[in-house]
C-alpha positions in Angstrom: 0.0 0.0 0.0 1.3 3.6 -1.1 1.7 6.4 1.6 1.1 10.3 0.8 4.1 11.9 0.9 5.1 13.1 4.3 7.3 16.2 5.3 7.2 19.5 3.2 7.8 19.0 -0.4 4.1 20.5 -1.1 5.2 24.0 0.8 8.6 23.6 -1.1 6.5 23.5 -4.1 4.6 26.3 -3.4 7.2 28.1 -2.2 8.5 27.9 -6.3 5.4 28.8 -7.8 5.3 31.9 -5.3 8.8 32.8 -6.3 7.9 33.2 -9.8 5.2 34.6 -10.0 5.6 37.7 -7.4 8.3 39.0 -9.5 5.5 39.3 -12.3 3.1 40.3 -10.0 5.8 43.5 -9.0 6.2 44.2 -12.8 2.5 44.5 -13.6 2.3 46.9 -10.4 5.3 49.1 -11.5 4.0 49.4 -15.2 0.3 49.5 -14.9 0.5 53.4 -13.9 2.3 54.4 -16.6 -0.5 54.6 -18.8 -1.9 57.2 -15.8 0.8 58.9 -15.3 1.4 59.9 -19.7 -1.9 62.1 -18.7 -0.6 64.0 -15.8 2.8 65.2 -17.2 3.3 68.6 -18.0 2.6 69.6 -21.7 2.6 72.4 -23.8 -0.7 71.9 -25.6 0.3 72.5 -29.5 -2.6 74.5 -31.2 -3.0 77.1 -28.3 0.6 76.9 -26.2 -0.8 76.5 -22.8 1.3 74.4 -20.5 -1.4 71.9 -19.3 -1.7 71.1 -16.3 0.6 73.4 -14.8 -0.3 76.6 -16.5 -3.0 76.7 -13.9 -2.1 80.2 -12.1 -4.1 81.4 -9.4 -4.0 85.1 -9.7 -5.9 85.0 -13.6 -8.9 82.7 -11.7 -12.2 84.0 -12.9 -15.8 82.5 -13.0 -17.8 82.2 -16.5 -21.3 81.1 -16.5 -23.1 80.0 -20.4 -23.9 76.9 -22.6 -21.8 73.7 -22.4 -21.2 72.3 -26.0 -18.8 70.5 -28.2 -17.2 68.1 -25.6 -13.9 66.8 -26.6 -12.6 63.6 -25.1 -9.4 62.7 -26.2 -6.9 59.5 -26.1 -4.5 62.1 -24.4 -4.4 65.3 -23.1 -7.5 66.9 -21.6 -10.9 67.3 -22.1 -12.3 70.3 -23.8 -15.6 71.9 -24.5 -16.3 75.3 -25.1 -18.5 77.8 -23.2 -20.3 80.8 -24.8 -20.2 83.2 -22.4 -22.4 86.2 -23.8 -20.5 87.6 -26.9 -16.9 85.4 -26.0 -16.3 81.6 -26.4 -13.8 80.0 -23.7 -12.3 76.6 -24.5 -11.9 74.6 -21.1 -9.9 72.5 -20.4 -10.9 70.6 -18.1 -9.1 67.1 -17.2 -7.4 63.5 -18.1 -10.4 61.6 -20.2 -9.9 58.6 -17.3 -10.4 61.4 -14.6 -13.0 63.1 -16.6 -15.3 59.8 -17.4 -15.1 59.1 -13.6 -16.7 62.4 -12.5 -19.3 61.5 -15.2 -18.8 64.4 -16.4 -20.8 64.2 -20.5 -24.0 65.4 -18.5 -22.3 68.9 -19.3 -22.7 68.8 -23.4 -25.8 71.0 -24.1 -26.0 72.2 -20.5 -25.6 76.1 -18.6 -22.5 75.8 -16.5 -20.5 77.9 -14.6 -16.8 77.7 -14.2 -14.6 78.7 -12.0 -10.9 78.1 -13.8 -7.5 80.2 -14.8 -8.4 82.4 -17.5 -5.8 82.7 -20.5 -5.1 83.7 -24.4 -3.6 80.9 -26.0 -0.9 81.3 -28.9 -3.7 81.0 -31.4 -5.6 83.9 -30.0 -8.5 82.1 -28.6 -9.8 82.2 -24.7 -9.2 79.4 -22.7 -10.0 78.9 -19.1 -8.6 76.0 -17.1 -11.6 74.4 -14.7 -11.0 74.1 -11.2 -14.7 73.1 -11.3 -17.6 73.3 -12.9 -21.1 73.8 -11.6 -23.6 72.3 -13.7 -26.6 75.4 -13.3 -30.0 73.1 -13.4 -28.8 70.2 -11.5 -26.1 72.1 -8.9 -23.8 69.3 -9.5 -20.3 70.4 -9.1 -17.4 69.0 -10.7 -14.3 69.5 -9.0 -11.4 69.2 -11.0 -8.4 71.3 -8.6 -7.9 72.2 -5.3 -8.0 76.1 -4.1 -4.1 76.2 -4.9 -4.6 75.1 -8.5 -3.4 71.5 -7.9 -4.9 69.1 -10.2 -7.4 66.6 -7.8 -6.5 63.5 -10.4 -3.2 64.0 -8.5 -4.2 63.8 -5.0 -2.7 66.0 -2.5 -2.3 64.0 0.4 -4.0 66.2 3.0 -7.6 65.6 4.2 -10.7 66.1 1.7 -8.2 67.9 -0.2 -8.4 66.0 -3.8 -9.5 62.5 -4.7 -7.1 59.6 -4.4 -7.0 58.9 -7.8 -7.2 55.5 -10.2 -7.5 52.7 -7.9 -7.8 54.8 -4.6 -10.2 53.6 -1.9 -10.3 57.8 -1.1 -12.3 57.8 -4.8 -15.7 59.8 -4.2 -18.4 60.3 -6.4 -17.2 63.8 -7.9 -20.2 65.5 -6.0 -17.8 67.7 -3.6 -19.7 65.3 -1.1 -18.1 62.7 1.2 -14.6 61.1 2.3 -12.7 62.1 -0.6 -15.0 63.7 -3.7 -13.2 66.6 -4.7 -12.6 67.7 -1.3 -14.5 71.4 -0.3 -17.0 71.1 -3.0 -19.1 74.6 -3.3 -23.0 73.8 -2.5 
């Protein structure tokens, strides 16, 4: 009669299989953000020359309020849609398209907004405003897309209610500017 084998050859055996595949494992964790991260470097965007996301500057903030259209989602670089605002048309620019679906934020395309962003004149003489959020008038859904300094939320700042914890992030809210982690101080 045969006996099962005795001592630990099945813990040596998993031992193996653990060995080769954690190293794996650590690869797909050091490469998966990459992706993210293309979206969050600084760029100088080519038709109107802003430097996006860190052209943000604090002391050209300024709030527009009109109609929403023309929603641009790109592969890279961020979303855009343009705002007429009385006789002038802004081009926001609003986030990443991962950070951008998250917040759910098509419900603007057609809508009457207000935004509250860094106000500039691109290279190609057009107005462009960077969102720090956008209030969407008929619903009061706010879409926060910085923090009062200008820092971009899809980066997370580290300090409490202060941006969202990003891809992946257990801090991840619902966009509302309500709750552990939406958007952090969320106007209501």
């Amino acid at each position: 009669m045969a006996h099962p084998p005795t001592g630990n050859r099945g813990a040596v055996a998993w031992g193996r299989v653990a060995q080769a595949i954690l190293p794996l494992l650590a690869l797909l964790f050091f490469l998966a953000p990459a992706g993210i991260a293309a979206d969050e470097r600084d760029v100088v965007l080519p038709e109107s020359g802003i430097l996006y996301p860190g052209g943000f500057d604090v002391n050209t903030v300024g709030v527009i309020r009109g109609k929403a259209s023309e929603v641009t989602i790109p592969e890279s670089g961020p979303v855009r849609f343009r705002v007429t605002a009385g006789r002038d048309v802004f081009t926001v620019l609003a986030s990443p398209s991962w950070y951008w679906k998250d917040m759910k934020g098509n419900m603007v395309d057609g809508m009457d907004v207000q935004v509250r962003g860094s106000k500039t004149l691109g290279k190609d003489g057009n107005l462009y405003l960077i969102a720090q959020e956008v209030r969407i008038l008929n619903s009061n859904k706010v879409l926060v897309f910085r923090g009062e300094n200008g820092s971009p939320s899809w980066r997370g700042s580290g300090l409490p209610g202060e941006g969202r914890g990003g891809f992946g992030s257990p801090m991840r809210g619902d966009g509302t500017g309500q709750g552990m982690g939406a958007g952090g101080r969320g106007r209501r």
